[in-house]
C-alpha positions as CSV (number, residue, x, y, z in Angstrom):
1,X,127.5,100.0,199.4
2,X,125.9,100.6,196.1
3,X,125.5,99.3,192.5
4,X,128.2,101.0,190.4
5,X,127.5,104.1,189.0
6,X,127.3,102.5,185.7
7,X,127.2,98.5,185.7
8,X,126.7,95.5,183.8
9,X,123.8,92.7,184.0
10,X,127.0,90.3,183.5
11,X,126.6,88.1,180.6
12,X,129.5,88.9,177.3
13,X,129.2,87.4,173.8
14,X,131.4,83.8,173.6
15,X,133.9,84.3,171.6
16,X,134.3,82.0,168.1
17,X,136.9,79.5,169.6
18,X,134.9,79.0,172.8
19,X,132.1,78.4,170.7
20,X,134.3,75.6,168.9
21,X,135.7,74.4,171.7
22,X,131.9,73.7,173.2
23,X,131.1,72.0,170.2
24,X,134.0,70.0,169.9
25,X,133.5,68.8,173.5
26,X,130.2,67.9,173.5
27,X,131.2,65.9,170.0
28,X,134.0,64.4,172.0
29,X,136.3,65.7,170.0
30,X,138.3,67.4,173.2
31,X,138.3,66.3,176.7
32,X,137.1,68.1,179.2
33,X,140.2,69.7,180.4
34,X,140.9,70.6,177.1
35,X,138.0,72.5,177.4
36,X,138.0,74.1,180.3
37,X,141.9,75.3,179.4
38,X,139.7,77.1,176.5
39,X,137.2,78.8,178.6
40,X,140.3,80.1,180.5
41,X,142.3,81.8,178.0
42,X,138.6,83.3,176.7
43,X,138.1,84.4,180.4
44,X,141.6,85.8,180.6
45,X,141.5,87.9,177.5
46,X,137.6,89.1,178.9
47,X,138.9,90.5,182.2
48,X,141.1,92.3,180.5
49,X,139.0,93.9,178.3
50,X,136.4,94.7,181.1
51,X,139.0,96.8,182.7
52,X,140.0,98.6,179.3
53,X,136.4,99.8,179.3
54,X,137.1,100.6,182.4
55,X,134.0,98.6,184.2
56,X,134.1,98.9,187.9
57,X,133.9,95.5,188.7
58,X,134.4,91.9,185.7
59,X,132.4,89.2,185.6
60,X,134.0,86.3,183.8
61,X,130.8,86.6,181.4
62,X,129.4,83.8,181.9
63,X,131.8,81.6,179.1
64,X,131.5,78.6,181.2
65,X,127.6,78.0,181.0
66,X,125.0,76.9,178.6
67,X,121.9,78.6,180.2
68,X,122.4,81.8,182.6
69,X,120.5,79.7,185.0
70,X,119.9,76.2,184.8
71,X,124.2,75.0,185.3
72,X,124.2,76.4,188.5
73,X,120.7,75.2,189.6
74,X,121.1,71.6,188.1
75,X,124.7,71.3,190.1
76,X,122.5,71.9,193.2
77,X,122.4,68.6,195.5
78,X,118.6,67.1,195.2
79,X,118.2,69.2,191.3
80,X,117.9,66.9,188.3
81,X,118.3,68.3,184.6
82,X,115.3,67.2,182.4
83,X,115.6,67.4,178.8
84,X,112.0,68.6,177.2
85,X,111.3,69.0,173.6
86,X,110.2,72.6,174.0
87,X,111.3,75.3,176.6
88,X,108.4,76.4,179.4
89,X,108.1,79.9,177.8
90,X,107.3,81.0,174.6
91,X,109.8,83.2,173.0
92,X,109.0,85.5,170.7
93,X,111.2,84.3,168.0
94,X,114.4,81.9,168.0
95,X,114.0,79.2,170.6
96,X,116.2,77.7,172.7
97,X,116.7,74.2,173.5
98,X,114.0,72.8,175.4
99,X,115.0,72.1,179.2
100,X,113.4,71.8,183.1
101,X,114.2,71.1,186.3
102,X,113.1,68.2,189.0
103,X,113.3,67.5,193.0
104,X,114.6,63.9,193.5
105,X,116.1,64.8,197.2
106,X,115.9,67.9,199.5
107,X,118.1,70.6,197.9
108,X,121.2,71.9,199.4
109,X,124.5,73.1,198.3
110,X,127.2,70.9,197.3
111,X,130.5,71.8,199.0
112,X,132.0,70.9,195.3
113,X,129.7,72.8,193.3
114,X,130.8,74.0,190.2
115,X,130.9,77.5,190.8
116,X,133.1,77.9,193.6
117,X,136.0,76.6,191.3
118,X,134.6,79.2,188.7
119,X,134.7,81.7,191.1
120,X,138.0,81.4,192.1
121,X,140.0,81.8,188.7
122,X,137.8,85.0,187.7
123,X,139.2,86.1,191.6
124,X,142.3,84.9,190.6
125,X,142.7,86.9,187.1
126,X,141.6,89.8,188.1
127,X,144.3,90.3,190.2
128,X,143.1,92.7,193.0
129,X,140.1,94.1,190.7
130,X,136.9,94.0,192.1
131,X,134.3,91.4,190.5
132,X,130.9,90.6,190.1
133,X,129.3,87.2,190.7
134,X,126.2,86.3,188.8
135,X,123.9,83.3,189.7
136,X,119.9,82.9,189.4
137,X,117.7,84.3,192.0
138,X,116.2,81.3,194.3
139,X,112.8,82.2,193.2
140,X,113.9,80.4,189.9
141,X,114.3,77.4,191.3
142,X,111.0,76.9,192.6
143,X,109.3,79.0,189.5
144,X,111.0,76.5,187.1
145,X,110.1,73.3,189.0
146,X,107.1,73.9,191.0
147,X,105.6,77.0,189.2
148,X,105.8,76.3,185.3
149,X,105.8,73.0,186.1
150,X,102.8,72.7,188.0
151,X,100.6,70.5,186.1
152,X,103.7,67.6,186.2
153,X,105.0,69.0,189.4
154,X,105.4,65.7,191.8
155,X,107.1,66.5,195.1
156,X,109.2,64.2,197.2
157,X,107.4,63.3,200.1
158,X,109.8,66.0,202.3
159,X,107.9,68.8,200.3
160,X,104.6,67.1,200.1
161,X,101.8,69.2,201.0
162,X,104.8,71.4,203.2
163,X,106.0,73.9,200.9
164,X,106.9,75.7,203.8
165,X,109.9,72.8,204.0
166,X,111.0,73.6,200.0
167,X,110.8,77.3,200.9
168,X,112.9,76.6,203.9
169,X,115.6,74.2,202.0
170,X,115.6,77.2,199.9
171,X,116.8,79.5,202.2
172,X,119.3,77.4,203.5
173,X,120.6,76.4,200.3
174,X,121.4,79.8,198.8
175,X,122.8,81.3,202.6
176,X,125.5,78.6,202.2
177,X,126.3,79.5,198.5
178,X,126.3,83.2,199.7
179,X,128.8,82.5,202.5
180,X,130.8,79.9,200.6
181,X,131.4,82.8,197.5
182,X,131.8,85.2,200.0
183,X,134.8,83.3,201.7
184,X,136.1,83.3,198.2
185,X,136.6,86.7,197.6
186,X,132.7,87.4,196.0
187,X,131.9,91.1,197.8
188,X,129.2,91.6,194.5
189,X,126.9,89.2,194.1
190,X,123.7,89.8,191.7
191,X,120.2,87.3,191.8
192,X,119.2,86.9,188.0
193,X,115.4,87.0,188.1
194,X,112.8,86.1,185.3
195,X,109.9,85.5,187.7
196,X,108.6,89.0,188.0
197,X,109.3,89.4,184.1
198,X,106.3,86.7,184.3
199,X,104.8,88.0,187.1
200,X,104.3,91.4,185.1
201,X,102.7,90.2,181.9
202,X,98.8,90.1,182.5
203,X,98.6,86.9,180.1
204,X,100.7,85.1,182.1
205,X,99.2,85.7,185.2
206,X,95.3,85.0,183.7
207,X,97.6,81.2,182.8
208,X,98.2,80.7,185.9
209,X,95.5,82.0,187.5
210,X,93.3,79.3,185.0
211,X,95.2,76.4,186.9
212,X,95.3,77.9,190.5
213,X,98.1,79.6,191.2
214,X,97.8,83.0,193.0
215,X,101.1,85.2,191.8
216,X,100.7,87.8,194.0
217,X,100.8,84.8,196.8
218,X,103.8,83.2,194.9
219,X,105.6,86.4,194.6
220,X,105.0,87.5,198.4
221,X,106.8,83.8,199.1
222,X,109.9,84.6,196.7
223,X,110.4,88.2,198.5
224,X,110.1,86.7,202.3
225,X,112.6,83.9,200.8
226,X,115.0,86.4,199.4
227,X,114.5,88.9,202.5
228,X,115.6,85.6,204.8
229,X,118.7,84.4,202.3
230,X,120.1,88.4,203.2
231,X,119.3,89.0,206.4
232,X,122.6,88.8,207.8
233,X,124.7,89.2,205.3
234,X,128.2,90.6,205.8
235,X,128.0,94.4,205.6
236,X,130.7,94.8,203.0
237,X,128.7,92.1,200.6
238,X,126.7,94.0,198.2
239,X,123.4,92.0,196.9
240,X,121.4,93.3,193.5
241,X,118.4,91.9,191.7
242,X,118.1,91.9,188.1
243,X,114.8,91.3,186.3
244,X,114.6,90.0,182.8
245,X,111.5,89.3,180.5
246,X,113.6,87.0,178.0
247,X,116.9,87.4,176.8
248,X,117.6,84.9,174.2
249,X,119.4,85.7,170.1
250,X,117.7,89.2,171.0
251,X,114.1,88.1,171.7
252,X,112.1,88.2,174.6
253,X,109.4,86.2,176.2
254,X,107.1,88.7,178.6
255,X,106.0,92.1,178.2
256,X,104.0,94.2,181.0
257,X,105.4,97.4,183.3
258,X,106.0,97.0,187.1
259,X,103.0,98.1,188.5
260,X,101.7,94.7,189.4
261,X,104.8,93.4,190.9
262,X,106.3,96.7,192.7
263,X,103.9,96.8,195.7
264,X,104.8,93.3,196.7
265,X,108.8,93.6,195.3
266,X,110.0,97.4,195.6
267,X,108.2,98.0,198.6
268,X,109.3,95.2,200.8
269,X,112.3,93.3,199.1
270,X,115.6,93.9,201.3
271,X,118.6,93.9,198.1
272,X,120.8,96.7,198.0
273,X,119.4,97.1,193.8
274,X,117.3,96.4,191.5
275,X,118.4,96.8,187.4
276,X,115.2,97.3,185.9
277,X,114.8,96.9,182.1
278,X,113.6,99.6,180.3
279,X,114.6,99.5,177.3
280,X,111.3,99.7,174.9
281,X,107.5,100.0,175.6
282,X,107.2,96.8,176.8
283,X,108.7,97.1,180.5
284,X,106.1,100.4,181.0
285,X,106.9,103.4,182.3
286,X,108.4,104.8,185.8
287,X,105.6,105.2,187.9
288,X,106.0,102.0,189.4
289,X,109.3,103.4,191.0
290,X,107.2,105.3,193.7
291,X,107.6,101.8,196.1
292,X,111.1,102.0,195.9
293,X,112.1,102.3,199.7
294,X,116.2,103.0,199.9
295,X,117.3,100.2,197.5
296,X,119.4,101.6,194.4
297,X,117.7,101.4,191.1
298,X,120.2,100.6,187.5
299,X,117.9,101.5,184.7
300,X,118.7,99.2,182.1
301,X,117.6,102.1,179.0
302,X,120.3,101.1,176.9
303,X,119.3,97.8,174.9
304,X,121.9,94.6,174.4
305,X,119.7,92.9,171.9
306,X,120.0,95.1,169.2
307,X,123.4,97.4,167.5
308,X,121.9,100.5,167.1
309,X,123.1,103.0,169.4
310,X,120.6,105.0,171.3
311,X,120.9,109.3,171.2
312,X,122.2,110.5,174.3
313,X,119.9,112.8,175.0
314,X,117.1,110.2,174.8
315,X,118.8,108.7,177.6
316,X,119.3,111.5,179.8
317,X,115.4,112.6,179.2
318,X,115.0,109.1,180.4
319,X,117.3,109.5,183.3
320,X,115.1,112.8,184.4
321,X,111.8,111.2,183.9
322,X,113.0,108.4,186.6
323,X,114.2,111.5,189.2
324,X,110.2,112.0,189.3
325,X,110.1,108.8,191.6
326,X,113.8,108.1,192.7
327,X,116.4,111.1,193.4
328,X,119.5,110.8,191.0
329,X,121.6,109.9,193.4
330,X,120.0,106.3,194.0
331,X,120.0,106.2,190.1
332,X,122.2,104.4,188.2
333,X,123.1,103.2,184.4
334,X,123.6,100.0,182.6
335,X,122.1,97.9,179.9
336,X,119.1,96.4,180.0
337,X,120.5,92.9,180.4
338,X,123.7,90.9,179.2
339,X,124.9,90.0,176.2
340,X,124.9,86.5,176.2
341,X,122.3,84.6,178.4
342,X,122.6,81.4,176.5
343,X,126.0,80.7,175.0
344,X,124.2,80.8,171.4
345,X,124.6,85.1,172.3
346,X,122.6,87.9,170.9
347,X,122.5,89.1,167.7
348,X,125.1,91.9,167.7
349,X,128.9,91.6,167.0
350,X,131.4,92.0,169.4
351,X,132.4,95.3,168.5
352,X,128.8,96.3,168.8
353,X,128.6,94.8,172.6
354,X,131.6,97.1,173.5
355,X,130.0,100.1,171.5
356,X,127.1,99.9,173.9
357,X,129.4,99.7,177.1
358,X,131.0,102.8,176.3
359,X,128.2,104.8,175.6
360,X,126.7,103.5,179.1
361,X,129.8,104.6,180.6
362,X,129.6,107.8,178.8
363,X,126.3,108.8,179.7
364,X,126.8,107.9,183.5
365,X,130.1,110.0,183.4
366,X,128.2,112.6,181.6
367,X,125.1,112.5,183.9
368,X,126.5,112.2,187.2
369,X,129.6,113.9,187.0
């Protein structure tokens, strides 16, 4: 199994009356299953324009979350949502509301989590169609709470000076999501990842370096975590990586290529694909792609922060330039993230989002035909 041929990070633009409808819940205006009856007719109407575009596999875009990653991490048993005035990271524009994550039990997955029930209407409405399940890596979990927190970071006494035991919890926590989503239906399932966006940008690392914390031993901890979660996988469950640097009203919070990151992450992390942005200047250039063993690689060269749509043949030079480090054939095509991370969206239209889908489809058609 391999990522599509051209794919989708995940994450679609809320439509105007999903928008309302969150407003008007969280002014009390409409109950909850008011709500949610909202989020299902937005849903519906989604999946079925996924499969006009003719997308391999839908995602139900995300329409039922704030944040791409905090609602599924804050449902986790043992996760508390913290309200902060300011967000960890600095983005390099608009911010978002300020939010973080705390221990106040060992972590495990709730047999009534959220998700599942999310999971099983997008399986539902798309009838047959394959789909695509998106939730955030595990190395989020401890970046956001043990990582960018560190200076406030109190562990319970389970995790006290025994990281090995959070590590652990971790494992077991996201091997029952996987199997619980996977008795659902879920045969796709992609890890969101913001870490290595981090993890790349030099300033970043000197930050954390100034209080301590050795990234490249971090990092070699999130890929033996990962590697563990996977192991034994089904063989007909497909598992991808994407890596962001900041996706938020079309800015970004990191900048720096792969190079620092790829002999620790392309060289010994067991997913079946990474989607890699490379959209601009500030994700570097290809080079780093000589550590990718046999995992698929989705170059994310076509942008979802911004309308303009790129020349063709600019892609395909692109495309070439990448066969220097990873034959075509473990190649593939999307955008360079979703549309929508937060449910405030990037600033594009609609029309614009679907635009950009085409001419990823397009090119792969075109490319790899």
């Amino acid at each position: 199994m391999r990522p599509y041929r051209y794919d989708i990070v995940g994450s679609f633009l809320r439509p105007e009356q999903l928008k309302q409808a969150r407003k008007d819940y969280k002014e009390g205006k409409i109950t909850k299953d008011q709500l949610t009856q909202v989020e299902n007719t937005c849903i519906d109407d989604l999946v079925k324009k996924e499969k006009e575009a003719g997308l391999k596999a839908v995602t139900d875009g995300e329409f039922r979350r704030a944040f791409w990653h905090m609602d599924f991490l804050q449902a986790l048993n043992g996760v508390q949502y913290v309200d902060q005035e300011n967000w960890s990271v600095e983005f390099k524009g608009d911010k978002p509301h300020g939010a973080t994550l705390t221990f106040t039990d060992r972590i495990s997955f709730p047999e009534d989590h959220p998700f599942l029930n999310h999971f099983k209407y997008l399986y539902k409405v798309a009838d047959d169609y394959p789909t695509k399940l998106t939730i955030p890596s595990p190395s989020m979990l401890h970046l956001i709470t043990c990582v960018r927190s560190y200076e406030t970071y109190t562990p319970i006494d389970y995790y006290k000076d025994h990281e090995d035991h959070l590590f652990n919890d971790i494992v077991q926590t996201y091997k029952d999501a996987i199997k619980a989503f996977y008795n659902l239906g879920a045969r796709y399932i992609q890890f969101d990842d913001t870490s290595w966006g981090e993890f790349c940008d030099q300033k970043k690392r000197d930050h954390y370096a100034s209080l301590g914390i050795d990234v490249d031993e971090v990092a070699k901890h999130y890929v033996d975590v990962i590697n563990r979660i996977i192991e034994d996988k089904p063989d007909d469950l497909l598992i991808t990586m994407h890596i962001c640097r900041g996706n938020f009203r079309s800015t970004w919070f990191s900048s720096g290529g792969y190079e620092k990151v790829a002999p620790i992450l392309f060289a010994n992390c067991h997913v079946d694909g990474f989607f890699l942005e490379y959209d601009n200047e500030r994700s570097g250039d290809f080079k780093p792609l000589r550590y990718i063993k046999d995992q698929y690689v989705v170059l994310g060269l076509v942008t979802s922060k911004f309308a303009p749509l790129e020349r063709k043949d600019d892609i395909k030079a692109r495309i070439k330039e990448a066969t220097e480090y990873v034959p075509l054939d473990h190649l593939c095509l999307s955008t360079q993230c979703g549309f929508s991370s937060t449910e405030e969206g990037n600033k594009i239209t609609e029309h614009d989002q679907w635009k950009k889908i085409a001419l990823v489809k397009e090119l792969a058609e075109e490319v790899w035909s």
